[in-house]
C-alpha positions as CSV (number, residue, x, y, z in Angstrom):
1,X,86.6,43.7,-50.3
2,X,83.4,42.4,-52.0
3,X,83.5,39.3,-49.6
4,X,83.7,41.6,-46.6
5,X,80.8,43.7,-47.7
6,X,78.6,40.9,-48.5
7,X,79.6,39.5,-44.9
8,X,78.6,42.8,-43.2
9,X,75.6,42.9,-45.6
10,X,74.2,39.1,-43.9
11,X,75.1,39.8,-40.3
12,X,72.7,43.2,-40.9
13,X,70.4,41.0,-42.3
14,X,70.4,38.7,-39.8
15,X,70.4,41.1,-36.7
16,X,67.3,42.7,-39.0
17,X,65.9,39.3,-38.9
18,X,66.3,38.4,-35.2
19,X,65.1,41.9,-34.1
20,X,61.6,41.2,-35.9
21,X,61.2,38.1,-34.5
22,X,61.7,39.5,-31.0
23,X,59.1,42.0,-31.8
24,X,57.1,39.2,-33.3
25,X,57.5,37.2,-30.2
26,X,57.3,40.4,-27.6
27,X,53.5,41.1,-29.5
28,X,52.4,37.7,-29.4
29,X,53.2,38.0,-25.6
30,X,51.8,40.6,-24.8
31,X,48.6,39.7,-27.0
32,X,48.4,36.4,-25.3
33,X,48.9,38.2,-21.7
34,X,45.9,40.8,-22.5
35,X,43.8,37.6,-23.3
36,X,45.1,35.9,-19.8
37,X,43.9,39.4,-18.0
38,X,40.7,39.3,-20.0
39,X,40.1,35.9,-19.2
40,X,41.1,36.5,-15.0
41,X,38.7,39.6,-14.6
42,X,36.1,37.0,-16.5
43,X,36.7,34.6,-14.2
44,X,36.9,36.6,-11.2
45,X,33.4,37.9,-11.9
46,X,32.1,34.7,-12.2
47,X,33.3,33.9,-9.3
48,X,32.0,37.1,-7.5
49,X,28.4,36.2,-8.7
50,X,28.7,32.5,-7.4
51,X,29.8,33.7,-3.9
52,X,26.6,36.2,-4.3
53,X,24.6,33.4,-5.1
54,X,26.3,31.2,-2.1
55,X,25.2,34.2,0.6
56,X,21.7,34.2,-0.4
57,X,21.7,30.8,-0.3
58,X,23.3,30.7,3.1
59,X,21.1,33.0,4.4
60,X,17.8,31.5,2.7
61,X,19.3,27.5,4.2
62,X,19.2,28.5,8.1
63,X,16.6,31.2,8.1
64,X,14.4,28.8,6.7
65,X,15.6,25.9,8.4
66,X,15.9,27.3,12.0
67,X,12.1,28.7,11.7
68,X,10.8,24.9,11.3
69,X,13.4,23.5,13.8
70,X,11.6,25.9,16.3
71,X,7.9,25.3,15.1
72,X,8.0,21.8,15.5
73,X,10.0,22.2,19.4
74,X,8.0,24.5,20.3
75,X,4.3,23.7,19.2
76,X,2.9,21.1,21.1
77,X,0.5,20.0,18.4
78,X,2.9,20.1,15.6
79,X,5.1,18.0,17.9
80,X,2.7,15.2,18.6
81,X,2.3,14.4,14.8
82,X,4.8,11.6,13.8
83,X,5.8,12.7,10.4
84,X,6.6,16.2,11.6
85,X,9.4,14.1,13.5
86,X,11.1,13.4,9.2
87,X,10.4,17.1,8.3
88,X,12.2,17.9,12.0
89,X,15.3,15.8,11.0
90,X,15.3,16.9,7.8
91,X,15.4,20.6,8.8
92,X,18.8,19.2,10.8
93,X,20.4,18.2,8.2
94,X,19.6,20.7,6.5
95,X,20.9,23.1,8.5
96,X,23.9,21.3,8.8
97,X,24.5,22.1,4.9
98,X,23.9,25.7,5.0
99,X,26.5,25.8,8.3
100,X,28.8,23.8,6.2
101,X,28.7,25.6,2.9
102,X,31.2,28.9,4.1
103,X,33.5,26.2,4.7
104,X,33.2,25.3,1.2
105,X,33.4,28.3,-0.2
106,X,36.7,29.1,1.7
107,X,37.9,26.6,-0.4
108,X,37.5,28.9,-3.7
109,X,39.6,32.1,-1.8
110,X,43.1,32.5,-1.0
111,X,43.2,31.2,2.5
112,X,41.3,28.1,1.2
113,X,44.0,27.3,-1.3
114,X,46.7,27.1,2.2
115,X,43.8,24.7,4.0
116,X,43.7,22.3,0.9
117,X,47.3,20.9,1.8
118,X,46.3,20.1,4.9
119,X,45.0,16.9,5.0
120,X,42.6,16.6,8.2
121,X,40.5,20.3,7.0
122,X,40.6,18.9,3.2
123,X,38.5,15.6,4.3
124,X,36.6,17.3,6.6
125,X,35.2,19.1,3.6
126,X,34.4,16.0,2.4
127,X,32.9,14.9,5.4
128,X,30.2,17.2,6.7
129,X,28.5,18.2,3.1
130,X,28.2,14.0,2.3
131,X,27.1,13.7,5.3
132,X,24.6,16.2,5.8
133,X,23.4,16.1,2.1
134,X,23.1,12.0,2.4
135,X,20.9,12.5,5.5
136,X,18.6,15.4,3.7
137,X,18.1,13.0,0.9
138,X,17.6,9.6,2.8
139,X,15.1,11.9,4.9
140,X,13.1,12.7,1.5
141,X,12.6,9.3,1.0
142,X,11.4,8.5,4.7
143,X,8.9,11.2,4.0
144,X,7.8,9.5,1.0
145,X,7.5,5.9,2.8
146,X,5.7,7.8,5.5
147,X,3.1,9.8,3.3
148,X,2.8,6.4,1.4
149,X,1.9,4.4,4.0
150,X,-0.6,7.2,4.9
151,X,-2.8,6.8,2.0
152,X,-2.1,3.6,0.9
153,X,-2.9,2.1,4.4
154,X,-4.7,5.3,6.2
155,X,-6.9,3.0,8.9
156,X,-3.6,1.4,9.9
157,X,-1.6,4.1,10.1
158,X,-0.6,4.3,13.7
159,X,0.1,0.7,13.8
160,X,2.4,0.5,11.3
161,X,4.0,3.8,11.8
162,X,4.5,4.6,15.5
163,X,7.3,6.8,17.3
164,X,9.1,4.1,17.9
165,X,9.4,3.2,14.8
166,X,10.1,6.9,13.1
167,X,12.6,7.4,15.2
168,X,14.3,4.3,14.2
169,X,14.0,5.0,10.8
170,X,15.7,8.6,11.6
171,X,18.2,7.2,13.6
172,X,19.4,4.9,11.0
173,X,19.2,7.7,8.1
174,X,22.0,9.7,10.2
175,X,23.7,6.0,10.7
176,X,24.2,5.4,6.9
177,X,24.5,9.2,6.0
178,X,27.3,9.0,8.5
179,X,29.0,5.9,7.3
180,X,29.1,6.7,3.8
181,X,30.8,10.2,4.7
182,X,33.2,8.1,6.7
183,X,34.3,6.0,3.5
184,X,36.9,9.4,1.9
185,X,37.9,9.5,5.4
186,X,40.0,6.4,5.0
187,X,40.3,5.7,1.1
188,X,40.9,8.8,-1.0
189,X,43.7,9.8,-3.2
190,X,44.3,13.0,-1.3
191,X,48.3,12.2,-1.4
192,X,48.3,12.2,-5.6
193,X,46.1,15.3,-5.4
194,X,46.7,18.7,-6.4
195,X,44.1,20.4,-4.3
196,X,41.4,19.6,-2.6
197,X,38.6,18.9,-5.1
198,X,36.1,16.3,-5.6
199,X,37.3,14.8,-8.8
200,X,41.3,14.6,-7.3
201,X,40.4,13.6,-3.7
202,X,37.2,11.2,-3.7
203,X,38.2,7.8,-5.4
204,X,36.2,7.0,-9.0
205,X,34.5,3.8,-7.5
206,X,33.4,5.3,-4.0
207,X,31.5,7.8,-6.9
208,X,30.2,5.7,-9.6
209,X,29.9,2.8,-7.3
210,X,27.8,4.3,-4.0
211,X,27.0,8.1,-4.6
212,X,25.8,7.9,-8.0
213,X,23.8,4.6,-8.1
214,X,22.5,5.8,-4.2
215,X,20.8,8.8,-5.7
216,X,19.0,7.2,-8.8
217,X,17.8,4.4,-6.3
218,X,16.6,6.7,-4.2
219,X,15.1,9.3,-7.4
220,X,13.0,6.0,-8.5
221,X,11.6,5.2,-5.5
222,X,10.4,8.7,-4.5
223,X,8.9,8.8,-8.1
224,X,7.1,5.3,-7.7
225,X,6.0,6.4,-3.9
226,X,4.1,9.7,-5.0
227,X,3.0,8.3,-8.3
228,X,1.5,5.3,-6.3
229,X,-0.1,7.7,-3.8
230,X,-1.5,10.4,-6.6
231,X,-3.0,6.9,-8.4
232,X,-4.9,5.7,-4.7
233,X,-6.0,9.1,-4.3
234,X,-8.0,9.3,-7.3
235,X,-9.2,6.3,-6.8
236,X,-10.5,6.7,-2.9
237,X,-11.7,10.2,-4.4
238,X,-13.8,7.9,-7.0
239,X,-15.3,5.9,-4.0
240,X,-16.1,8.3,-2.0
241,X,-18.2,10.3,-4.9
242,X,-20.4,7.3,-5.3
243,X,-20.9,6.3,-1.9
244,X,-21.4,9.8,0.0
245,X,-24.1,12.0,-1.3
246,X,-22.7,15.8,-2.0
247,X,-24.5,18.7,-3.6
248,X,-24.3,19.2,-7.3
249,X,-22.7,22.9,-6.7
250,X,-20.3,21.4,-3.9
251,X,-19.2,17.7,-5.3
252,X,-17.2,18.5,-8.4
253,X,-15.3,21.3,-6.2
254,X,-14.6,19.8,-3.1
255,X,-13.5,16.5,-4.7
256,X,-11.7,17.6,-7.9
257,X,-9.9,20.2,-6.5
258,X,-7.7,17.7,-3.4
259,X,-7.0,15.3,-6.3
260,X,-5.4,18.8,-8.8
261,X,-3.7,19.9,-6.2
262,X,-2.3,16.4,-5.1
263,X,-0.9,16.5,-8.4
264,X,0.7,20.0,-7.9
265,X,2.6,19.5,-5.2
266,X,4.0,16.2,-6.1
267,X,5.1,18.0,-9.5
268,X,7.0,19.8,-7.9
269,X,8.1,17.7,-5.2
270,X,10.0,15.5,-7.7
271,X,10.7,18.4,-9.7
272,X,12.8,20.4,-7.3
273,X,14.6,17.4,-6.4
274,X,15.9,16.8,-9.8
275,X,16.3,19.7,-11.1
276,X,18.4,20.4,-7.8
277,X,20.2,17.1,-7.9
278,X,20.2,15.2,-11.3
279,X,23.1,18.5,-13.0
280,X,24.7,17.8,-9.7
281,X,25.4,14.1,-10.7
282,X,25.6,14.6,-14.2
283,X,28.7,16.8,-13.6
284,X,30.3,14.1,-11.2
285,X,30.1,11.5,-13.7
286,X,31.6,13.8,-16.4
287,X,34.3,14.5,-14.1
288,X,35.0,10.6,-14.0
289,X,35.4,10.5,-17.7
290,X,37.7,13.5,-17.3
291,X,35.1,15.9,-19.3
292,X,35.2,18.7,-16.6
293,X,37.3,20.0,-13.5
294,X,36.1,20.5,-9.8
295,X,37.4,24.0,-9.8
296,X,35.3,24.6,-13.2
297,X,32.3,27.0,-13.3
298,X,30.0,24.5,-14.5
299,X,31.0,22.3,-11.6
300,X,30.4,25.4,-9.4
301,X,26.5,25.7,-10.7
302,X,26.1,22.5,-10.5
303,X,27.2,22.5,-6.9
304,X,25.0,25.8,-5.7
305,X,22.1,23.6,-7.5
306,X,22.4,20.8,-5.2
307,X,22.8,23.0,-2.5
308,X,19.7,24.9,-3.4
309,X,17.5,22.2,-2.4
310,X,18.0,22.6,1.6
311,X,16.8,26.0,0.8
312,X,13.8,24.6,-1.0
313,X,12.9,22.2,1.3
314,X,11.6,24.4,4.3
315,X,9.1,25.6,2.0
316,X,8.3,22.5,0.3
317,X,7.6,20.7,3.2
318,X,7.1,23.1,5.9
319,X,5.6,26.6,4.4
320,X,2.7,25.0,2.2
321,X,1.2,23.6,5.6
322,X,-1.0,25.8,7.2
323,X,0.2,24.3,10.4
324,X,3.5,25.7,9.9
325,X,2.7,28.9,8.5
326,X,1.1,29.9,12.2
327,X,3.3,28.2,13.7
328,X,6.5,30.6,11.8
329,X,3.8,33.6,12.1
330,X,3.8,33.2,15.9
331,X,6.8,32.1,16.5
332,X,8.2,35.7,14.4
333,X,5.8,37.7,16.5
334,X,7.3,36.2,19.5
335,X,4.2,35.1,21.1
336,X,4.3,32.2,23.7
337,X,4.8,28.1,22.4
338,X,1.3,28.0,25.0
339,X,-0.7,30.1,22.6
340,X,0.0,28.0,19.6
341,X,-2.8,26.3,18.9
342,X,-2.3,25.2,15.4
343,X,-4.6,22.8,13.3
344,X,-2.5,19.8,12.4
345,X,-2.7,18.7,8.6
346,X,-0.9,16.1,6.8
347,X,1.8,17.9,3.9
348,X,0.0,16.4,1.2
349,X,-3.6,16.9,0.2
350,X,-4.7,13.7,-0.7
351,X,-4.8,13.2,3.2
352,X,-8.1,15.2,3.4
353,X,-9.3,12.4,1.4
354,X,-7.9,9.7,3.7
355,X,-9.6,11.7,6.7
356,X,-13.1,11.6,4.7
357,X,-12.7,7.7,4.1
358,X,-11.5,7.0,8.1
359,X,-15.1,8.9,8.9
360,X,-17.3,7.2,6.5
361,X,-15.4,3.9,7.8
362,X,-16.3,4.8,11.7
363,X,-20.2,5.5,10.3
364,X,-20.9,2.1,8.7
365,X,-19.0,0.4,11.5
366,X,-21.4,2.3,13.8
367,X,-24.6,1.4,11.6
368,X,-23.3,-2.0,11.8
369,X,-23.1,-2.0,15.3
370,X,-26.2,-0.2,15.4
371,X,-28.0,-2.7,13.4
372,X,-26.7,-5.7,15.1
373,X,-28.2,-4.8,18.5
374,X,-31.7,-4.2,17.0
C-alpha cells in the first residue's frame, strides 16, 4: 500500500514536472516570438525609410539628368564645346541608373522575391546597374583626362583633343562598361544561390579581381589628375602676376580668388566620389570575407550611397556652370533652343587662368611679329 502511494506520489510529481516545463517552454516561445515581431516591424521600417530614400533619389537621378541631356541637345553653344560631349555621356549613363534602380528595388518586395528564381531577370539586375554605374565612372575619369589636358597643355588643346577623338574615348567607355557587365552574364553562381544578391550570384574573383581593383585605379588617377591640375594652376597664376601688370585693389582678388576656388570644387569633386563610392566597396569586400549579407541594411546604405552619386553629378558638373544654369533656366521656361545664347565656360576655374595665359601668348606673338617687320 505504501509502494502504491509512493508510485502515485512520483507520477504527480512528474506530470507536475512536465507541465512547468511546458509552461517554461510555451513562455520562452512566446518571449522569443514578441522579439521576432519586434525585430520584423524594426526591420520593416527600415526598409520603408530606404525605399523613401530610393524615391527621392529616383526622382533627383532623371530630373537632374534629363535637364542636362536637353541643355547640351538643344543649345547650340553648349553643343559645340568638346568636353560638354563627357558631361553629355555621362548624364546617359546616368540616367540609365536612376531608370534602373525600381528594378532594384523590386528586388527588396514580394514580387521581387518570385523574379529572383528566374534566372534571365536575376542577371539582368546585374547587368544594367554594372553597366551603367561602370560607364558613369569611366566617364569621371575622361572628364579628368579632358580638364587635365586643358591646363596642363591649354595652347594645344584642340589638337590633342578633337571630336574625333572624344568621341572615341566615349565610345570605348560604353565598350568596356559593357563588357565587364557581360562577364556575370556567363560565369556566376546563380545555380548555388539562394536569391538574387550580389554576394550569392557575382563570383568572389570577378569582385576582388576587376570591380574592386577597377575603382581604386580609377580613385588614384582622378586624385593625381586634379591634384596635378590645382598644382599648374597656381603656378600659371604665379606667372601671370609677374608678367601682366594689375592694380593693387584688383590683383590679389582676381588672381587669388580662381586659384581658392579651384581648390573648392576639386574638394569636392573627389569628395563626393568617395564618400559615394569607397562604403560601397568597403561593403563588397566584407561580403567576400563573409562579414555582411546583400540583403543586410548596411549593404542597403551602402548601395543608395553609390547610387547617390548620379544624383550628384548633374550638379557637380552641370549646375555650377553658368552655362548650364541658362541653359536649365530656359530650357524650364520653355523658351526656344534659338534664343539660347549662353556663354560657354570650362567646369573648372582654373580655365579662366588658361584663357588669360592663351591672350598674353597671342600678344607677345603679335609684338614679335610686330617687331620683326620694323
Amino acid at each position: 500500500m505504501q509502494s502504491r502511494r509512493l508510485t502515485d506520489f512520483n507520477k504527480m510529481k512528474t506530470t507536475t514536472a512536465t507541465y512547468q516545463l511546458q509552461l517554461d517552454i510555451s513562455n520562452s516561445s512566446s518571449s522569443n516570438l514578441a522579439a521576432l515581431v519586434v525585430v520584423e516591424e524594426h526591420l520593416s521600417a527600415g526598409l520603408l525609410l530606404w525605399l523613401i530614400i530610393n524615391a527621392l533619389l529616383f526622382a533627383f537621378i532623371l530630373g537632374g539628368n534629363i535637364l542636362t541631356i536637353i541643355a547640351v541637345r538643344t543649345c547650340r553653344n553648349l553643343r559645340s564645346v568638346i568636353s560638354n560631349l563627357f558631361i553629355l555621356s555621362l548624364a546617359v549613363s546616368d540616367f540609365i541608373v536612376g531608370i534602373a534602380l525600381p528594378y532594384h528595388v523590386v528586388f527588396y518586395m514580394g514580387i521581387g522575391l518570385q523574379l529572383g528564381r528566374l534566372r534571365a531577370y536575376c542577371l539582368l539586375r546585374f547587368f544594367l546597374f554594372i553597366c551603367a554605374c561602370c560607364v558613369s565612372i569611366l566617364t569621371l575619369i575622361s572628364i579628368a583626362i579632358d580638364r587635365y589636358i586643358a591646363v596642363m597643355y591649354a595652347l594645344h588643346y584642340r589638337r590633342y583633343m578633337t571630336r574625333r577623338m572624344a568621341y572615341l574615348i566615349i565610345s570605348g567607355n560604353w565598350c568596356v562598361g559593357a563588357l565587364v557587365a557581360l562577364i556575370p552574364i556567363f560565369w556566376n553562381k546563380w545555380t548555388e544561390a539562394q536569391g538574387c544578391e550580389f554576394d550569392e550570384v557575382l563570383l568572389p574573383w570577378y569582385v576582388a579581381g576587376i570591380i574592386t581593383p577597377g575603382f581604386i585605379v580609377i580613385w588614384l588617377c582622378m586624385l593625381v589628375f586634379y591634384w596635378r591640375i590645382m598644382r599648374e594652376a597656381s603656378k600659371q597664376a604665379q606667372r601671370l602676376q609677374q608678367s601682366v601688370v594689375y592694380n593693387a585693389n584688383s590683383s590679389g582678388r582676381s588672381m587669388l580668388h580662381p586659384d581658392w576656388k579651384s581648390v573648392q570644387i576639386v574638394v569636392f569633386i573627389m569628395g563626393c566620389f568617395t564618400l559615394c563610392w569607397l562604403p560601397y566597396f568597403g561593403v563588397a569586400i566584407a561580403q567576400l570575407l563573409r562579414a555582411c549579407r546583400s540583403n543586410s541594411m548596411i549593404y542597403k546604405i551602402a548601395f543608395s550611397l553609390a547610387i547617390a552619386n548620379s544624383a550628384l553629378n548633374p550638379i557637380i558638373y552641370s549646375w555650377k556652370n553658368a552655362g548650364f544654369r541658362r541653359a536649365f533656366a530656359q530650357t524650364l521656361c520653355c523658351k526656344s533652343a534659338r534664343c539660347c545664347r549662353v556663354d560657354v565656360e570650362q567646369p573648372l576655374p582654373a580655365e579662366c587662368v588658361v584663357k588669360q595665359q592663351r591672350n598674353e601668348y597671342d600678344r607677345k606673338q603679335l609684338n614679335i611679329a610686330a617687331a620683326a617687320t620694323q
